[in-house]
C-alpha positions as a printed NumPy array, in Angstrom:
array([[ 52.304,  25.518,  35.472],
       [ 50.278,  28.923,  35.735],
       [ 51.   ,  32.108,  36.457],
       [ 52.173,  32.455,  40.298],
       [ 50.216,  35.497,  40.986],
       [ 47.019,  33.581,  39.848],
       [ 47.752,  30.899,  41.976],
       [ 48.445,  33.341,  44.965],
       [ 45.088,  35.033,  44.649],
       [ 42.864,  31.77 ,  44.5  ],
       [ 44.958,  30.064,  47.521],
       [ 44.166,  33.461,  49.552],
       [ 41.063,  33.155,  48.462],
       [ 40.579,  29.874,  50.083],
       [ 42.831,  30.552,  53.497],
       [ 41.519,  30.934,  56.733],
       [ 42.022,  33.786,  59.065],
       [ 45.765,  32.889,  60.807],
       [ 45.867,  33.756,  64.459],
       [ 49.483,  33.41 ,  64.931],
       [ 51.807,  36.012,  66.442],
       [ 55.652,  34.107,  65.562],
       [ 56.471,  34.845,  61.646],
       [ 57.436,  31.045,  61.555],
       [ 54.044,  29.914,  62.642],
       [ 52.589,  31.967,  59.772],
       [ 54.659,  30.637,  57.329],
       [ 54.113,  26.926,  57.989],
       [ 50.46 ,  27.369,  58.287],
       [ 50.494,  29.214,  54.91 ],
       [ 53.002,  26.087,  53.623],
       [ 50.866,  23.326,  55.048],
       [ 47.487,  24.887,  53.731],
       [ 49.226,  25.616,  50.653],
       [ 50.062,  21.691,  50.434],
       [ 46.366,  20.592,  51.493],
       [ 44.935,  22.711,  48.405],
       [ 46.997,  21.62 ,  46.177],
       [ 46.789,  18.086,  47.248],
       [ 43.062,  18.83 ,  46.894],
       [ 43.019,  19.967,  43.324],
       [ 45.266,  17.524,  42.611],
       [ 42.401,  15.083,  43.5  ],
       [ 39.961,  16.654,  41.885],
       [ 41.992,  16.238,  38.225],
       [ 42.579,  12.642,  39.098],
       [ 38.726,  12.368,  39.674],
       [ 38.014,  14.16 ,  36.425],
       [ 40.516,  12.198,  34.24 ],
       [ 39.702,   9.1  ,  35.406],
       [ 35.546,  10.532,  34.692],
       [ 34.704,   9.486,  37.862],
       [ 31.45 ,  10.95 ,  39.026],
       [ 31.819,  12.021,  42.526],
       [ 33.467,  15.15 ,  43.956],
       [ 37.455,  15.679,  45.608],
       [ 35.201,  16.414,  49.257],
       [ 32.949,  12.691,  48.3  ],
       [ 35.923,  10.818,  47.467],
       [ 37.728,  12.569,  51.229],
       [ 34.319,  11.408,  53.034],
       [ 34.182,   8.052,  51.055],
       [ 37.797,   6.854,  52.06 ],
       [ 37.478,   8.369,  55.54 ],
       [ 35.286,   5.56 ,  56.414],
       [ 37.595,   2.885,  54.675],
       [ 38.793,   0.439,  57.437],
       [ 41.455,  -2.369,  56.901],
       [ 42.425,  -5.454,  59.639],
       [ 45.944,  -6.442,  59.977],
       [ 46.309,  -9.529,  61.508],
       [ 49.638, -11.424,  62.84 ],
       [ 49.77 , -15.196,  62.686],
       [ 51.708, -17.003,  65.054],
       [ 54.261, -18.082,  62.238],
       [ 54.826, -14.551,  61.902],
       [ 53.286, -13.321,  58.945],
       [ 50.604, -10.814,  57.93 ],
       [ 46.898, -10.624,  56.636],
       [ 45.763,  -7.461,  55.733],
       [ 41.983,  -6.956,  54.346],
       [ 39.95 ,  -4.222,  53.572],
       [ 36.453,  -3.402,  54.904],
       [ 34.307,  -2.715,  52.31 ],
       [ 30.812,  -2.135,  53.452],
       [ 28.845,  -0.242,  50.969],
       [ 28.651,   0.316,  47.38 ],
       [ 30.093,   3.608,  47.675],
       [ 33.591,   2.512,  49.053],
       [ 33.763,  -0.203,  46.242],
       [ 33.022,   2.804,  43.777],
       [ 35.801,   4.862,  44.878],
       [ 37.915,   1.376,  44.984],
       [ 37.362,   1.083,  41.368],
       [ 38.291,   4.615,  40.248],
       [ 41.855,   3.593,  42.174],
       [ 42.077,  -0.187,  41.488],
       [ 46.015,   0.379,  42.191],
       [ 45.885,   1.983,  45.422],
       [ 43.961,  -0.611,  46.842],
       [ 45.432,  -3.875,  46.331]])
C-alpha cells in the first residue's frame, strides 16, 4: 500500500464538488466515492494483468449492457442464461471466464 497522503491528493483530485450542509452527508459521500475509485482502479489492474485490451470505463459500458433470463419451471427449478449479443460482451466474458458461468 502507498503513501496515504498520495492517495488523498489523487482521490481529491478526482471528487466532485459536495453540496451537502450535515457533516455526516459529507463523510459518506467522501466514503462511497472513495469506494467507487478504488473499485475503479481496482478494475483497471485486473484489466491490465489479465492484458486485456480495453479500458476500466469499456469494460463498465460493455457489462452495462449484459442481460441474463431467469426462468422458473413449474417443477420448481431455475434456468438462468446470459444474453450475449455482440462480440464485445463475449470479449469481456473471456477476460472473466469465472464470473460468468
Amino acid at each position: 500500500m502507498g503513501d496515504p497522503a498520495v492517495y488523498f491528493t489523487i482521490f481529491r483530485s478526482v471528487c466532485r464538488p459536495i453540496y451537502y450542509r450535515l457533516k455526516r452527508r459529507i463523510e459518506v459521500h467522501i466514503c462511497i466515492s472513495f469506494v467507487a475509485y478504488k473499485v475503479h482502479k481496482e478494475l483497471d489492474c485486473q484489466l491490465k494483468d489479465r492484458k486485456a485490451k480495453i479500458s476500466a470505463n469499456t469494460a463498465i459500458e460493455i457489462a452495462k449492457t449484459i442481460y441474463s433470463i431467469t426462468a422458473n419451471l413449474p417443477d420448481g427449478t431455475k434456468l438462468k442464461h446470459l444474453l450475449i449479443t455482440n462480440p464485445r460482451q463475449k470479449q469481456l466474458i473471456n477476460i472473466y471466464p469465472e464470473n460468468f458461468g
